[in-house]
gemmi code that builds the backbone of each chain (N, CA, C; Angstrom):
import gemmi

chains = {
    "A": [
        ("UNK", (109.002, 106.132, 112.874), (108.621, 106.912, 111.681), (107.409, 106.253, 111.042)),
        ("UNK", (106.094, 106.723, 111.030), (105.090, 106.640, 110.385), (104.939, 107.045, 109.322)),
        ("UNK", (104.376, 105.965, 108.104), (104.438, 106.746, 106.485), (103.085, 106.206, 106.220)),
        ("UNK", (102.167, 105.732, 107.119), (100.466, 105.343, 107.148), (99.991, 106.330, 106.242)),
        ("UNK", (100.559, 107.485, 107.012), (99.393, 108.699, 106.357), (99.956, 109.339, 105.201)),
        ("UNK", (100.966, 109.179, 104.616), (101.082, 109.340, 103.262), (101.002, 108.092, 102.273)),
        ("UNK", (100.766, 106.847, 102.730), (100.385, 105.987, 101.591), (98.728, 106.038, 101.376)),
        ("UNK", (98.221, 106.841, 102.686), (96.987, 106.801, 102.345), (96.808, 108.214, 101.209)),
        ("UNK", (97.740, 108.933, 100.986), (97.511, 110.038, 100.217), (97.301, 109.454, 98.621)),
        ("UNK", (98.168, 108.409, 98.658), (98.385, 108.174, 97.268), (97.435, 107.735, 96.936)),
        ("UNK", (96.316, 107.015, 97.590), (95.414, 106.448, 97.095), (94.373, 107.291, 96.938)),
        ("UNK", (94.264, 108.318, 97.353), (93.403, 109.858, 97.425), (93.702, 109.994, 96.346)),
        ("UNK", (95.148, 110.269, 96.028), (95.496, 111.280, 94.605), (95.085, 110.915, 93.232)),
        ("UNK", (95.402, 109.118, 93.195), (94.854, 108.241, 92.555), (93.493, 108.352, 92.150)),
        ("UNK", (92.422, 108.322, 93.521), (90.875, 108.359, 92.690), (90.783, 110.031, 92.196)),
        ("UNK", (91.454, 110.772, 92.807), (91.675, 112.043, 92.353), (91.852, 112.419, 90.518)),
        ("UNK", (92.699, 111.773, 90.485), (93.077, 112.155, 88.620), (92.269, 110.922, 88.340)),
        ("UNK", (91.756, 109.774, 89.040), (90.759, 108.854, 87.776), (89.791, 109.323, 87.163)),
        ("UNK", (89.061, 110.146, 88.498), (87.726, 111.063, 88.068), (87.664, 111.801, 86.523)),
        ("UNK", (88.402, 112.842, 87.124), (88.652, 114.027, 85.294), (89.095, 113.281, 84.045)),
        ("UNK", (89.840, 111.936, 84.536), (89.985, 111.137, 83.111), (88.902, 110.735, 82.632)),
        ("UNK", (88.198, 110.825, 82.858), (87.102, 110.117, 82.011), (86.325, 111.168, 81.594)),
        ("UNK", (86.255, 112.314, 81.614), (86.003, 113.150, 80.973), (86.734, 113.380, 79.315)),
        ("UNK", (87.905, 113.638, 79.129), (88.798, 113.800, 78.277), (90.133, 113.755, 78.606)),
        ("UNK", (91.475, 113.663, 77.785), (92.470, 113.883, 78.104), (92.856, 114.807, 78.391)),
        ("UNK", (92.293, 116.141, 79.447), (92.655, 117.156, 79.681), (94.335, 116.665, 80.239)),
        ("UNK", (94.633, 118.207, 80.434), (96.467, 118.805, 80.379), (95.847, 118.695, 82.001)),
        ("UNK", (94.906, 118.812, 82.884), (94.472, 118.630, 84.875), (94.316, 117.136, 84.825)),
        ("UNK", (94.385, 115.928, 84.342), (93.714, 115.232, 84.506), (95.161, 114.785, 84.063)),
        ("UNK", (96.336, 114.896, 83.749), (97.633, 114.772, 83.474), (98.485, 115.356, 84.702)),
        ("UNK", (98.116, 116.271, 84.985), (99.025, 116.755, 86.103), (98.191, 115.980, 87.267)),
        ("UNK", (97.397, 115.618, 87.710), (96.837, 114.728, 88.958), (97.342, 113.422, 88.687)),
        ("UNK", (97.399, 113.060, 87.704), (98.229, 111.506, 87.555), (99.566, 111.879, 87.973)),
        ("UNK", (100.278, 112.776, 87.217), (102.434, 113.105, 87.702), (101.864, 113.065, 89.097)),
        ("UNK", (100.945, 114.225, 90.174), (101.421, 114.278, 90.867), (100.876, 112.687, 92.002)),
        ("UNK", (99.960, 111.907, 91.739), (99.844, 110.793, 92.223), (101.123, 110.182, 92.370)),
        ("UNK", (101.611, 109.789, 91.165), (102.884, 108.913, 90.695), (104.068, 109.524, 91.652)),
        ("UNK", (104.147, 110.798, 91.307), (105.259, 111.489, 92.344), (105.257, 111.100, 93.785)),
        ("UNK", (103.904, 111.073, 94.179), (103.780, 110.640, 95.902), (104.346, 109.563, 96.215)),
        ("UNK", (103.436, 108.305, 94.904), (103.541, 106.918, 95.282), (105.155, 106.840, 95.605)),
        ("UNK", (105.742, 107.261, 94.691), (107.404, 107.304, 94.149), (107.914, 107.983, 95.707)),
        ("UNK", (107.759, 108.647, 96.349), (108.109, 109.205, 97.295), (107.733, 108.219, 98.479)),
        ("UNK", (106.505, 107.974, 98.477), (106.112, 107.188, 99.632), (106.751, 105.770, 99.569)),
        ("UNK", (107.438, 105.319, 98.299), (108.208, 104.006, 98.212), (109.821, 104.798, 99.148)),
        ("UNK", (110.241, 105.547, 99.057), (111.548, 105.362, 99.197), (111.130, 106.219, 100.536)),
        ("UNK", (110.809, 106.855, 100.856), (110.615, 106.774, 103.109), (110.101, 105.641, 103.414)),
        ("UNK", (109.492, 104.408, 102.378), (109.133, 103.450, 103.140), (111.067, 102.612, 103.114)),
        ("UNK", (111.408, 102.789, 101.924), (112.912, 101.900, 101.861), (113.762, 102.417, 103.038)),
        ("UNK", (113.413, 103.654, 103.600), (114.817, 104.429, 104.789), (114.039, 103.706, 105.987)),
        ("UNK", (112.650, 103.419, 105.850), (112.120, 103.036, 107.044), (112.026, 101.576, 107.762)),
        ("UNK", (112.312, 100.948, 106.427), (112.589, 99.505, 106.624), (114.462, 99.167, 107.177)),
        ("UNK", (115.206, 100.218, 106.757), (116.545, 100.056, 106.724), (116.805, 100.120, 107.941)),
        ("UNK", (116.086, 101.625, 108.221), (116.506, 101.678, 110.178), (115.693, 100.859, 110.779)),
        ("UNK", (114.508, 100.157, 110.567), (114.132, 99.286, 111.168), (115.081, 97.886, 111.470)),
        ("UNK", (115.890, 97.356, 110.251), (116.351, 96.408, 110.081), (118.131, 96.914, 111.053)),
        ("UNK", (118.358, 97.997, 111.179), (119.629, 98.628, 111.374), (119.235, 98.449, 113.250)),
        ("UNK", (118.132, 99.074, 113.612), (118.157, 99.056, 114.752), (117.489, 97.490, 115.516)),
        ("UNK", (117.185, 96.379, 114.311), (117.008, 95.218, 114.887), (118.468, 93.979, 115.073)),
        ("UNK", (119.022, 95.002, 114.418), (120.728, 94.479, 114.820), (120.957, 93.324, 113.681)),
        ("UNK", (120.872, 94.229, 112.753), (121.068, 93.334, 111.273), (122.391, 93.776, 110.824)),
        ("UNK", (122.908, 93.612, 109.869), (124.195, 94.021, 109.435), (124.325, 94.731, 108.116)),
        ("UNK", (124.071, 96.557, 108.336), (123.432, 97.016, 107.625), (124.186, 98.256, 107.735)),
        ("UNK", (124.813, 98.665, 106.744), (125.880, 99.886, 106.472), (125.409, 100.945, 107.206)),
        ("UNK", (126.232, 101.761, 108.395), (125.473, 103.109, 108.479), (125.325, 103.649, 107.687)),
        ("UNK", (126.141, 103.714, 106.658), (126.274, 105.172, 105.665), (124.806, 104.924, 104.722)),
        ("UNK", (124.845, 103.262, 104.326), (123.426, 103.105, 103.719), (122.185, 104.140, 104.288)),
        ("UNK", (122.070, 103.503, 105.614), (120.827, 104.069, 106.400), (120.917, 105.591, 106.113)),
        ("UNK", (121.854, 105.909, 106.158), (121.987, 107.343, 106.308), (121.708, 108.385, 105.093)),
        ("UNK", (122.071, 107.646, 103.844), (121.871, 108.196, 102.574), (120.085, 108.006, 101.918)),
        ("UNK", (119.388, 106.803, 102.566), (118.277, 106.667, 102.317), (117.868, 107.421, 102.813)),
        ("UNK", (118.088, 108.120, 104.044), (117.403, 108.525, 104.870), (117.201, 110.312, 104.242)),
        ("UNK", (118.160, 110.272, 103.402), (118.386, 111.871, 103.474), (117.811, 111.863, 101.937)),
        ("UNK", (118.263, 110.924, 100.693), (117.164, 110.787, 99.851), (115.500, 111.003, 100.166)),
        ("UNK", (114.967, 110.375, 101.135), (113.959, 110.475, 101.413), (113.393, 111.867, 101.781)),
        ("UNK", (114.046, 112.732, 102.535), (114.235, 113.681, 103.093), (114.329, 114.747, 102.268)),
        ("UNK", (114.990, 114.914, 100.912), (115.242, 115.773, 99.650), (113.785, 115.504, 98.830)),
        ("UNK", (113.165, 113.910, 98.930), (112.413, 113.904, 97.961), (110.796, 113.889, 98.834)),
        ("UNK", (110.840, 114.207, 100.083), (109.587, 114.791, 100.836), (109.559, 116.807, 100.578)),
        ("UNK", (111.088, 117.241, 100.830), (110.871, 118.505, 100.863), (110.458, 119.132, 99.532)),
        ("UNK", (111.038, 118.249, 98.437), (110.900, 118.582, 97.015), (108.985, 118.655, 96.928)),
        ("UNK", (108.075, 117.662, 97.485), (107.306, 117.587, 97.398), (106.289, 118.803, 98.296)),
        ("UNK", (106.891, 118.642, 99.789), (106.230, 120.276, 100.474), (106.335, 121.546, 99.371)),
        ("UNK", (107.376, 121.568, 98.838), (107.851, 122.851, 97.872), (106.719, 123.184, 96.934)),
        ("UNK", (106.730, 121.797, 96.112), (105.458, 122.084, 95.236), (104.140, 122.107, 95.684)),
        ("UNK", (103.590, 121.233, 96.515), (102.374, 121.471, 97.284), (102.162, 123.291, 97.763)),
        ("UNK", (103.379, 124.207, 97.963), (103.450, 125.397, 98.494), (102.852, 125.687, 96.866)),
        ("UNK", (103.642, 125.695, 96.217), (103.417, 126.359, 94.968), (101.828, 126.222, 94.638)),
        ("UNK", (101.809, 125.057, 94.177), (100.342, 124.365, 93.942), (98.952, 125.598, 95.112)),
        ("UNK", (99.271, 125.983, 95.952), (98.120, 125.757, 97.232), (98.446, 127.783, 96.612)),
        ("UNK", (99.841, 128.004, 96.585), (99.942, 129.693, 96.149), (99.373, 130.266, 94.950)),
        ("UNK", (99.369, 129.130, 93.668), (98.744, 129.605, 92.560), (96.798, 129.393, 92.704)),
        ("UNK", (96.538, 128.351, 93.857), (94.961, 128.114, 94.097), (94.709, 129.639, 94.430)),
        ("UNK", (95.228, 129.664, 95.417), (95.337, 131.301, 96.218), (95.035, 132.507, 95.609)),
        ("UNK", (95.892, 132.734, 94.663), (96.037, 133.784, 93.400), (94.593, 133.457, 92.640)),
        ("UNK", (94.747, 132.489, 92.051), (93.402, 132.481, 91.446), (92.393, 133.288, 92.573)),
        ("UNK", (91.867, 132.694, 93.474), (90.689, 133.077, 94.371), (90.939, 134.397, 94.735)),
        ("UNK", (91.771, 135.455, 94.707), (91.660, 136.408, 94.900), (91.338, 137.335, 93.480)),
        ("UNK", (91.287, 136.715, 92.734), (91.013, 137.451, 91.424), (89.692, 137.846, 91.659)),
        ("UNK", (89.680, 139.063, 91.063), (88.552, 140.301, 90.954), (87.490, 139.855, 89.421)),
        ("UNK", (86.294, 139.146, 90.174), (85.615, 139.103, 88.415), (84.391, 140.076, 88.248)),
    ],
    "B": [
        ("UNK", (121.655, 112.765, 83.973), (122.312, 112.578, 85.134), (121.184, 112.691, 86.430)),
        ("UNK", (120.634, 111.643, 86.488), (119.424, 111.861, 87.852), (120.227, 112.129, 89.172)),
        ("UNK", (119.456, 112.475, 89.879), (119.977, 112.568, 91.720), (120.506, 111.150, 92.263)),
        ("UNK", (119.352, 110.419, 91.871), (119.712, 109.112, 91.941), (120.764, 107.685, 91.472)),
        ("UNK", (121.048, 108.488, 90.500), (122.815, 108.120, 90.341), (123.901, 108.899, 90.978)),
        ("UNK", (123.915, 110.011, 91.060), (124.986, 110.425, 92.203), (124.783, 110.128, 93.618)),
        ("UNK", (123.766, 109.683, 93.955), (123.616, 108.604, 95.367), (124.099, 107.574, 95.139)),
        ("UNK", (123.736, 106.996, 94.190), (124.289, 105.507, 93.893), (125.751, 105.782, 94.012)),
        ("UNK", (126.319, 106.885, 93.334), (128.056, 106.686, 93.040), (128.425, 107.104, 94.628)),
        ("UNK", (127.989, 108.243, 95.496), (128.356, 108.190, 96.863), (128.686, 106.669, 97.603)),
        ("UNK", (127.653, 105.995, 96.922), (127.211, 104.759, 98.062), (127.706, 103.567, 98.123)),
        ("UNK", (128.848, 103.650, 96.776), (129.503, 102.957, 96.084), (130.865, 103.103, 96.821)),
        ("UNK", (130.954, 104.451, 96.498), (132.424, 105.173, 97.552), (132.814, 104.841, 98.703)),
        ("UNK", (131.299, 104.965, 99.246), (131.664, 104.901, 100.733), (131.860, 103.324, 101.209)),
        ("UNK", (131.064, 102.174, 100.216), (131.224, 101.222, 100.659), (132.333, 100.701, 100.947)),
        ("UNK", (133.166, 100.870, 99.231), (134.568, 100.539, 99.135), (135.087, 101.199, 100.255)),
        ("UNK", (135.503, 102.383, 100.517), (136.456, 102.950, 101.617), (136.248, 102.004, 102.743)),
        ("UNK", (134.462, 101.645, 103.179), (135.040, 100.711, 104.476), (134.927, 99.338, 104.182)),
        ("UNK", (135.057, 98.647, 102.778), (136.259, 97.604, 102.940), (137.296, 97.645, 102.970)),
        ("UNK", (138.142, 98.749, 102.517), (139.876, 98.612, 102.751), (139.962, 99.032, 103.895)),
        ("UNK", (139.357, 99.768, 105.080), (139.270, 99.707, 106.095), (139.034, 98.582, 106.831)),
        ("UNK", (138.412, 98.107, 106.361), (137.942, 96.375, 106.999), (139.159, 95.705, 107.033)),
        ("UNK", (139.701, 95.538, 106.024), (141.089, 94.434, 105.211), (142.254, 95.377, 106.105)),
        ("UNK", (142.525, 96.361, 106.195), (143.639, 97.099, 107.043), (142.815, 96.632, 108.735)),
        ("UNK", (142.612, 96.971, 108.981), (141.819, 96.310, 110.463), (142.053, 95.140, 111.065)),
        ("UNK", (141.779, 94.317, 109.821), (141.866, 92.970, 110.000), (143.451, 92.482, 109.885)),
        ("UNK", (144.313, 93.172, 108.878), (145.654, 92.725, 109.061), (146.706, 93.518, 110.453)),
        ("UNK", (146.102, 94.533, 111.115), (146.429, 94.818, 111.542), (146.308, 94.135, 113.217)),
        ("UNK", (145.254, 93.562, 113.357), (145.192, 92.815, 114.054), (145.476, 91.361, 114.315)),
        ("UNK", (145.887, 91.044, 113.012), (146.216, 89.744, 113.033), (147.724, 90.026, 112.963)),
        ("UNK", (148.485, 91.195, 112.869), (149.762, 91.022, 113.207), (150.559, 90.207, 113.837)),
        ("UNK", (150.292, 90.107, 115.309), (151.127, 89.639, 116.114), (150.483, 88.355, 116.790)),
        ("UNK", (149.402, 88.275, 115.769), (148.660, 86.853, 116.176), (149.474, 85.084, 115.800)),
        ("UNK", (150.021, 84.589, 116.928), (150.764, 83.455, 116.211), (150.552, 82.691, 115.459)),
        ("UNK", (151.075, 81.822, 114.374), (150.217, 81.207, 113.313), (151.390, 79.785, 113.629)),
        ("UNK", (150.553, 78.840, 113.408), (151.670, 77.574, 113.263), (152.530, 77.434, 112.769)),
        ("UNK", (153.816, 76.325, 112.731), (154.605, 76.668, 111.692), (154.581, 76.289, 110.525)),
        ("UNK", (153.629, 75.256, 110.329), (153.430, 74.800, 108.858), (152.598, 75.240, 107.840)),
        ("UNK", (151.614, 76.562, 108.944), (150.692, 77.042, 108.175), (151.712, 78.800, 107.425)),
        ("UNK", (150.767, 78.768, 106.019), (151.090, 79.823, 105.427), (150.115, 81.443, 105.589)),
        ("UNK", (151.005, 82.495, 106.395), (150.241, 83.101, 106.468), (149.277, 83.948, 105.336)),
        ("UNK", (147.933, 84.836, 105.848), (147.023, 85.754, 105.057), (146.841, 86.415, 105.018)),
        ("UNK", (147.002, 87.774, 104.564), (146.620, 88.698, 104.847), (145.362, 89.453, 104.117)),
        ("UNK", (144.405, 90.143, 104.818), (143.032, 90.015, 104.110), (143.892, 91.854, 102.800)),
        ("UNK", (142.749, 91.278, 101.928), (142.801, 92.474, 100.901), (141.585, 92.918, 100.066)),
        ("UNK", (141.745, 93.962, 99.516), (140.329, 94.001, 98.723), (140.112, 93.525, 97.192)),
        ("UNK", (140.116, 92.378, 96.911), (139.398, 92.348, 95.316), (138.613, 93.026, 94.437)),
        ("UNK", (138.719, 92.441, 93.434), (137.598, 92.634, 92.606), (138.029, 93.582, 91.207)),
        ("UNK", (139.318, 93.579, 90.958), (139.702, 93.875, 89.571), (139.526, 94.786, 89.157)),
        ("UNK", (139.354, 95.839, 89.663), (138.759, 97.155, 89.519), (137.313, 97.462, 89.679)),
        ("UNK", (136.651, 98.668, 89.777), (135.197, 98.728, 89.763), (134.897, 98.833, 91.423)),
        ("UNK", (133.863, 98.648, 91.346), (133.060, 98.737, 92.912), (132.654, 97.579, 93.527)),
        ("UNK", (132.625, 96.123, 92.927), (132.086, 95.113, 92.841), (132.998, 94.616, 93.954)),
        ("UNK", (133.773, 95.154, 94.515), (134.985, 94.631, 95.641), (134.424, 93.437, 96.819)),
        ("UNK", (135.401, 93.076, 96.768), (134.887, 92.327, 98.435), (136.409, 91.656, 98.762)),
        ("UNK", (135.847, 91.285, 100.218), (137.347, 91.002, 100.899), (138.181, 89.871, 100.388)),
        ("UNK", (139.248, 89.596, 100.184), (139.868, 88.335, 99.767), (141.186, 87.723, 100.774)),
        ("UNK", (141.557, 87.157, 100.515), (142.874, 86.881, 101.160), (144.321, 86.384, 100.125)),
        ("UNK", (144.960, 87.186, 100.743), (146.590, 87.264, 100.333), (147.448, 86.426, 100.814)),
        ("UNK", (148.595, 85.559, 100.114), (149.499, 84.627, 101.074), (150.622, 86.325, 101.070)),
        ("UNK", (151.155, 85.910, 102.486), (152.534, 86.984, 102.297), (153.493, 85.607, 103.615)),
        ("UNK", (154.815, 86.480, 103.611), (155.968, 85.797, 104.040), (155.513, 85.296, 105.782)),
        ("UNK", (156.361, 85.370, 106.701), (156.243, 84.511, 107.638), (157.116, 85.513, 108.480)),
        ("UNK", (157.102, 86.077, 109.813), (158.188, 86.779, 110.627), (158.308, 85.712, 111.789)),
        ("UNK", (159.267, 85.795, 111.875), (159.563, 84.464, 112.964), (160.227, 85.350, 114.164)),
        ("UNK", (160.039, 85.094, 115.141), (160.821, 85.527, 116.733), (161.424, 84.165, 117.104)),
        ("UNK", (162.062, 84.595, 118.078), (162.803, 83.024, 118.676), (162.287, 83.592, 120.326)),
        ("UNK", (161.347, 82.371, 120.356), (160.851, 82.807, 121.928), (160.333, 81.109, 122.441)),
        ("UNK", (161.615, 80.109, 122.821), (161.334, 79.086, 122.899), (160.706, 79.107, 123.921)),
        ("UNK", (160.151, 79.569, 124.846), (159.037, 79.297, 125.900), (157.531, 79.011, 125.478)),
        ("UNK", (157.284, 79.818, 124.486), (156.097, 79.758, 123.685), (155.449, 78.516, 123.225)),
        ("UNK", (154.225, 78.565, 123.934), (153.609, 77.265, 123.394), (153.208, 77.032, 122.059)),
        ("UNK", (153.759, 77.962, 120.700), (153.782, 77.812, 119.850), (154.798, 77.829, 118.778)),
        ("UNK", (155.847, 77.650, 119.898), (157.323, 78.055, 118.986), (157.162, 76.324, 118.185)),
        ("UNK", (158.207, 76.422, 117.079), (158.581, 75.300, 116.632), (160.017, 74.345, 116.825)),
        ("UNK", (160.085, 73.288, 116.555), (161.718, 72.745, 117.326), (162.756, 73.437, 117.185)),
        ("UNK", (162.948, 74.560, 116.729), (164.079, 75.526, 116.301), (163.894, 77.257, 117.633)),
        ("UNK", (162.408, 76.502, 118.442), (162.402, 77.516, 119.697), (161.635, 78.793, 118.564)),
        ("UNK", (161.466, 79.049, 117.578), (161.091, 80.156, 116.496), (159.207, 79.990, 116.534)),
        ("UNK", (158.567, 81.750, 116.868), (157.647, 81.291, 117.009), (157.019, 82.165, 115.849)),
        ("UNK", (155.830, 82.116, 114.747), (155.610, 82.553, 113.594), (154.557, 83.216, 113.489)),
        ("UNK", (154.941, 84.304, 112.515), (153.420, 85.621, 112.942), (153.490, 85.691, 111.247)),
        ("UNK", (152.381, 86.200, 110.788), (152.548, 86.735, 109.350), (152.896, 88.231, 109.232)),
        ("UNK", (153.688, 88.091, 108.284), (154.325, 89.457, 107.719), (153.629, 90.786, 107.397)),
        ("UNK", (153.209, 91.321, 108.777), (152.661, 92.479, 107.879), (152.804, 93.933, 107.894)),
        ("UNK", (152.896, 94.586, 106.837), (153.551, 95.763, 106.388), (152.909, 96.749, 107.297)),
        ("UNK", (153.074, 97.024, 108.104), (152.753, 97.891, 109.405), (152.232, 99.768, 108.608)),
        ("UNK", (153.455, 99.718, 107.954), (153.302, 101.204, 107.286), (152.057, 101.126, 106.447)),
        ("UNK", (152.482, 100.091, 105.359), (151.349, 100.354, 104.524), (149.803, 100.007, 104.922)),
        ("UNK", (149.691, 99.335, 105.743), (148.192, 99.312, 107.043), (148.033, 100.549, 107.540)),
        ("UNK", (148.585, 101.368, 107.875), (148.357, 103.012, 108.560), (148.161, 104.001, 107.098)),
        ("UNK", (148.762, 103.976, 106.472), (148.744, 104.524, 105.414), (147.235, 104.070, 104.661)),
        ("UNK", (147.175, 102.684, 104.295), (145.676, 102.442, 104.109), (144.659, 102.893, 104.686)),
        ("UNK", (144.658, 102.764, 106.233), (143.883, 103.356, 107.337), (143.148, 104.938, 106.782)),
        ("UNK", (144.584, 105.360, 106.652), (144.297, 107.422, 106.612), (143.892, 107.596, 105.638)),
        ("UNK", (144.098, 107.046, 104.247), (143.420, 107.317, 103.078), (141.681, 106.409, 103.181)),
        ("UNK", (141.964, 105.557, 103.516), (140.378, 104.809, 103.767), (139.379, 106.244, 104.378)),
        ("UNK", (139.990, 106.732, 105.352), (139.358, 107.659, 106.487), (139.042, 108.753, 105.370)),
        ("UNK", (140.225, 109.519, 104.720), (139.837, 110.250, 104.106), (138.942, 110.772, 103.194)),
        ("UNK", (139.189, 109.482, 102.036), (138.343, 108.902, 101.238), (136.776, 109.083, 101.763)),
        ("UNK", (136.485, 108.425, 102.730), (135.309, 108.468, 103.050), (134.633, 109.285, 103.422)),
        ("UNK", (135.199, 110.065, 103.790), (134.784, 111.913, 104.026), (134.830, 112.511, 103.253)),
        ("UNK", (135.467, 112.329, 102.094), (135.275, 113.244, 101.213), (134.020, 112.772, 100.597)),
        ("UNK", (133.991, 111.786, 100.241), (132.289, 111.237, 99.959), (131.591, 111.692, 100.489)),
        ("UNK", (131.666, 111.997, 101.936), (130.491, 112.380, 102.624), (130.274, 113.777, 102.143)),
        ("UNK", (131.293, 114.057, 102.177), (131.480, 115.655, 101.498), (130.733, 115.979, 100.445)),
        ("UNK", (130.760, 115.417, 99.609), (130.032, 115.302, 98.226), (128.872, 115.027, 98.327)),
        ("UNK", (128.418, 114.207, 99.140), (126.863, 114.105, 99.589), (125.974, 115.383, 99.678)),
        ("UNK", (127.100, 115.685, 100.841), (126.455, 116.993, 101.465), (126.153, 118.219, 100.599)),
        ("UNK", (127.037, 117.991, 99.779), (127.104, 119.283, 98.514), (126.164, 119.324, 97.662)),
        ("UNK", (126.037, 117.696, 97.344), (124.806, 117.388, 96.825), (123.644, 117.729, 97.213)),
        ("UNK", (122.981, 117.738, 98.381), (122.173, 117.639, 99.172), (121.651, 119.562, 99.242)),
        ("UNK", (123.249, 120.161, 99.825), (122.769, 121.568, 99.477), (122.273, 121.870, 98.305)),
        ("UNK", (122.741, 121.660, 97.583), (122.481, 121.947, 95.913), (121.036, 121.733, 95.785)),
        ("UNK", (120.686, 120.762, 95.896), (119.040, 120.092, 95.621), (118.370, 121.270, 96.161)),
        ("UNK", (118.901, 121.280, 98.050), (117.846, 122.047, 98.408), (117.810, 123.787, 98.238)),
        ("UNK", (118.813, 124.198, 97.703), (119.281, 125.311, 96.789), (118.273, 125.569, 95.949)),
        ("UNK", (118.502, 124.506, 95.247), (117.143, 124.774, 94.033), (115.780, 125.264, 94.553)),
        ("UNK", (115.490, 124.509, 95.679), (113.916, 124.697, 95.930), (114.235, 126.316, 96.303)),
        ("UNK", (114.771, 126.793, 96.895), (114.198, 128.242, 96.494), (114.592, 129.085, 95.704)),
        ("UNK", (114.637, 128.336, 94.338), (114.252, 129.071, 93.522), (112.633, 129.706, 93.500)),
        ("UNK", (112.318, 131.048, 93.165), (111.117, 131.575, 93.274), (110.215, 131.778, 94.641)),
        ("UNK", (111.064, 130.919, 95.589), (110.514, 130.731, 96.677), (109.967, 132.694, 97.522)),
        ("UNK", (109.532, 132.838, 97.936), (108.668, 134.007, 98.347), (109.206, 134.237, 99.832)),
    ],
}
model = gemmi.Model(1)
for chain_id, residues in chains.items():
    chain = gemmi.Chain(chain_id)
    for i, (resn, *xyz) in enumerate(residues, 1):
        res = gemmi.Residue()
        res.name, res.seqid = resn, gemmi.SeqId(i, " ")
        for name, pos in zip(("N", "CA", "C"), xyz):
            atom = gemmi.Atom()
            atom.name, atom.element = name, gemmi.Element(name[0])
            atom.pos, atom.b_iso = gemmi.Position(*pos), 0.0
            res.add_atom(atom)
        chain.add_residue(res)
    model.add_chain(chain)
structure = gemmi.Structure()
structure.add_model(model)
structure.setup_entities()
């Protein structure tokens, strides 16, 4: 299980909302920070399921049920994140089809 | 009430269930294991005073003696010594341990639907 390419997101999302901050405290420049923070927060705990089965399948002494509950945490809090990215990419959408 | 405390309380559940599984396991196998005669037998159990904080401990219980003077562990009375252990209540521990722990899992899972329940909300 590779999580390379989502820790590199966070650091995207990061210079992402630094930019518009320095403009003003806009209400976009607030939602690019949640959703940075949300990633980082996500990309910590598939890294915690990923270290577990690492440590599980190096023959450590390590609860299945543990492995198993990280694993599915991780799993609730990636899909939670596809969900909104859908949303996010459907309301870009809507906009661009608007008639001006 | 975050998500992340009803993981925590699953994870809690499930641990405990397989220590009294552990402690039934372990006395169950040490049943018929001979013990000297001067030693007092143990039987493992789960501590910890209530709460989740459990871990394994050990119990003194009585002594079952056979008379099997051939035994290279009998004592001058030909009597050879196993610790006492409650056979029933080890199976009985067993099935509720088992149960127990499935039903946790159960609850996981419910959990788990639920969450992903939500996401389609509005979903298209």
């Amino acid at each position: 299980m590779s999580i390379e390419a989502i820790s590199a997101l966070t650091s995207v999302a990061a210079s992402q909302s630094a930019a518009p901050l320095s403009t003003a405290a806009s209400p976009q420049a607030d939602f690019g920070r949640m959703l940075g923070e949300g990633i980082a927060k996500l990309d910590t705990s598939l890294q915690a399921a990923d270290s577990q089965l690492r440590a599980m399948a190096a023959g450590k002494d390590v609860a299945v049920h543990d492995v198993m509950l990280s694993m599915e945490q991780a799993r609730m809090g990636l899909m939670f994140m596809v969900e909104v990215r859908n949303r996010a990419v459907e309301a870009y959408q809507e906009l661009m089809r608007m008639q001006l | 009430m975050s998500i992340e405390s009803i993981v925590d309380a699953t994870r809690a559940g499930l641990a405990y269930e397989r220590l009294r599984l552990d402690a039934a396991s372990r006395n169950i196998a040490g049943a018929n294991v001979p013990i000297a005669a001067d030693a007092t037998a143990t039987n493992a159990e789960v501590l910890g005073g209530g709460g989740f904080a459990a871990q394994l401990g050990e119990r003194p219980v009585g002594t079952r003696t056979v008379l099997d003077p051939g035994h290279p562990m009998a004592d001058a009375q030909g009597m050879v010594h196993y610790p006492e252990t409650d056979m029933v209540q080890e199976m009985t521990t067993l099935m509720t341990a088992s149960r127990g722990y499935e039903a946790n899992v159960r609850a996981f899972n419910l959990l788990r639907s639920m969450m992903l329940r939500a996401l389609e909300i509005g979903a298209k």
